[in-house]
N, C-alpha and C positions, 0 to 999 in steps of 0.2 A: 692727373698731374701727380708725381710724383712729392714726396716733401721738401726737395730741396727745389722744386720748382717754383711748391707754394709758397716756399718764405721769401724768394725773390721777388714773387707776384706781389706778396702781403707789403712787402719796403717799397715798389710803386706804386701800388695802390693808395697806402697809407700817406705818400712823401706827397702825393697831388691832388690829396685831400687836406694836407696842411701846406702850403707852398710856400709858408712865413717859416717852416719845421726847417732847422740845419740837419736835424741828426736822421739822415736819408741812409740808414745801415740796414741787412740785413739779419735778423732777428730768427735765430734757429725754435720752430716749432717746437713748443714746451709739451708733450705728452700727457702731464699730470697735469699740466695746470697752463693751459692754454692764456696766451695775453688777450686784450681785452680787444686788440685790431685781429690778430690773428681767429677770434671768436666770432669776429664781425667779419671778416672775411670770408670763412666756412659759410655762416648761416646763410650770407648771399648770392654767394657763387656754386657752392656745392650741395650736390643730390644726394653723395652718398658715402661713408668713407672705409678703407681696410682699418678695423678698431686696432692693430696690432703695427700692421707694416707704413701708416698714415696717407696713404694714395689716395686720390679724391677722386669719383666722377662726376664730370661739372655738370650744373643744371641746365637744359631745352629748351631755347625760347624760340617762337615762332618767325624771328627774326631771324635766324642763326647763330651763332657762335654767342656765349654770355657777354664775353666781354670788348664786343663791337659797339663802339658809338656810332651810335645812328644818327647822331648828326654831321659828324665829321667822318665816319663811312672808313673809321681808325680805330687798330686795334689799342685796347687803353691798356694792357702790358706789352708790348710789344718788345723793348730792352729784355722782357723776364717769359716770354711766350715759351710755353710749353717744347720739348722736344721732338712731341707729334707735328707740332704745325710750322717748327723752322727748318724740319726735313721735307715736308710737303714742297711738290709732287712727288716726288722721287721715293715713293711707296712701292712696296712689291706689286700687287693688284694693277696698278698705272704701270709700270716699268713690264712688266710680265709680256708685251708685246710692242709690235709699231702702234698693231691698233688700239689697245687699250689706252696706250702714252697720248695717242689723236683725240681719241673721245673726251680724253681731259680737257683739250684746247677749246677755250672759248675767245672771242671777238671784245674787246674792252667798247663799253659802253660810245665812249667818245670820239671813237677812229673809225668814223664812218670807211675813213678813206683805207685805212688798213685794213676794215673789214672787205672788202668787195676785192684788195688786190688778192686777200688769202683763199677767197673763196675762188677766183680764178687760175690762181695758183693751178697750175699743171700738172707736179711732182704730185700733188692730193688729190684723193677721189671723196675727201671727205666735205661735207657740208656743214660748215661752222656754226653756230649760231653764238646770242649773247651770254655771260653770266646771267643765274639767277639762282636765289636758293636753293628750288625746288630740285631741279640739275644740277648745281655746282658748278666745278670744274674749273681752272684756272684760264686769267687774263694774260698771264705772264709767259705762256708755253707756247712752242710755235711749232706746226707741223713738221712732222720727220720722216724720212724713209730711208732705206737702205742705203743708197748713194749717196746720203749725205750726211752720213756718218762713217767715219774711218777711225774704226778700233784698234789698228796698229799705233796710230800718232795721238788719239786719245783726245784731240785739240778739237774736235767738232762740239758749238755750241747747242745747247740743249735749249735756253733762254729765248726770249726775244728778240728780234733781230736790232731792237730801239736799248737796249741793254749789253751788259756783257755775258750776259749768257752762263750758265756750267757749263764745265766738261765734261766727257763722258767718264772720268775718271774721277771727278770729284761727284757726279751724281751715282755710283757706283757708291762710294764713301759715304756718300748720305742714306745710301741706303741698309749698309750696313748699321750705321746710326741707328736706324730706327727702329732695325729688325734686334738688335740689343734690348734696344728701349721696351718692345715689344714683351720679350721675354722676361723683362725684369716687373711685367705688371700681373699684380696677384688677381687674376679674374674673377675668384669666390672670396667668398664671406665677405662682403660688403653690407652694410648696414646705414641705416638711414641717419642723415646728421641730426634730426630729434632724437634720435634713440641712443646716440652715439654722446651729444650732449646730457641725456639725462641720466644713461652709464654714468654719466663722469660726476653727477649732483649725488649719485646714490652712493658712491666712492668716500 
């Protein structure tokens, strides 16, 4: 996560921790002297931080994603979610093919009845199965192929057929998004948030 991600993330997190709280603003990450939610929010969610450029990598749970409520099966930033996962699918690796874009596609848990039409589906030679961690892979994607995509008029949906779908020109756009995103992330010197907080006590 970048830092102007985490200070959106830290004003949801913190505003629905106090729900009585008016003052629901965004709070720019103090470098020298971190506030006391924004402290609490590192130590929670994050694994590891750039000491200089303030980028997080967030912490692994066996669940997936940190900040998935498992009870309500809801992301709890979702308003302030990161720029990797409001471009998702539409990744290079995914987009890179029909078939890569296919193997993303997964069958949503509760449409029995949608799953068995996709799987007969004609136009696919692919065989769907559900989401799960361990695979991944999006509920939201519906098989594609060459015929049913027209890159001149740009208007073929990329979405669900129970949605509105992107287009092939706004997923194009997202992809650029992300591959920006990509590049603006500092991959070395990362350092562990104990080490990162007690830099900051030896200060």
């Amino acid at each position: 996560m970048s830092p102007k991600e985490i200070e959106k993330a830290v004003a949801i997190i913190t505003f629905d921790d106090n729900d009585d709280d008016d003052n629901h603003e965004t709070k720019k990450i103090n470098e020298e002297n971190p506030s006391a939610e924004q402290k609490e929010f590192l130590q929670k969610y994050a694994q590891s931080i750039h000491p200089t450029k303030g980028w997080i990598e967030l912490k692994s749970t066996k669940d997936g994603c940190i900040f998935l409520d498992q009870e309500t099966n809801y992301c709890k930033i979702y308003e302030a979610r990161p720029l990797q996962c409001s471009t998702y699918p539409f990744w290079p690796r995914i987009m890179e093919s029909e078939s890569t874009w296919n193997d993303e596609v997964r069958i949503p848990d509760d449409d029995d009845g949608n799953k068995n039409d996709k799987e007969n589906d004609q136009e696919s030679s692919t065989s769907l199965s559900s989401w799960s961690f361990e695979e991944g892979g999006c509920e939201g994607m519906r098989i594609i192929d060459s015929s049913s995509i027209n890159s001149d008029t740009n208007t073929k949906s990329l979405g669900d057929d129970s949605v509105d779908g992107v287009t092939i020109q706004d997923a194009h756009e997202r992809l650029e998004f992300y591959k920006r995103y990509k590049r603006q992330f500092p991959y070395n010197d990362f350092i562990s948030i104990e080490e990162y907080f007690a830099m900051k006590d030896d200060e």
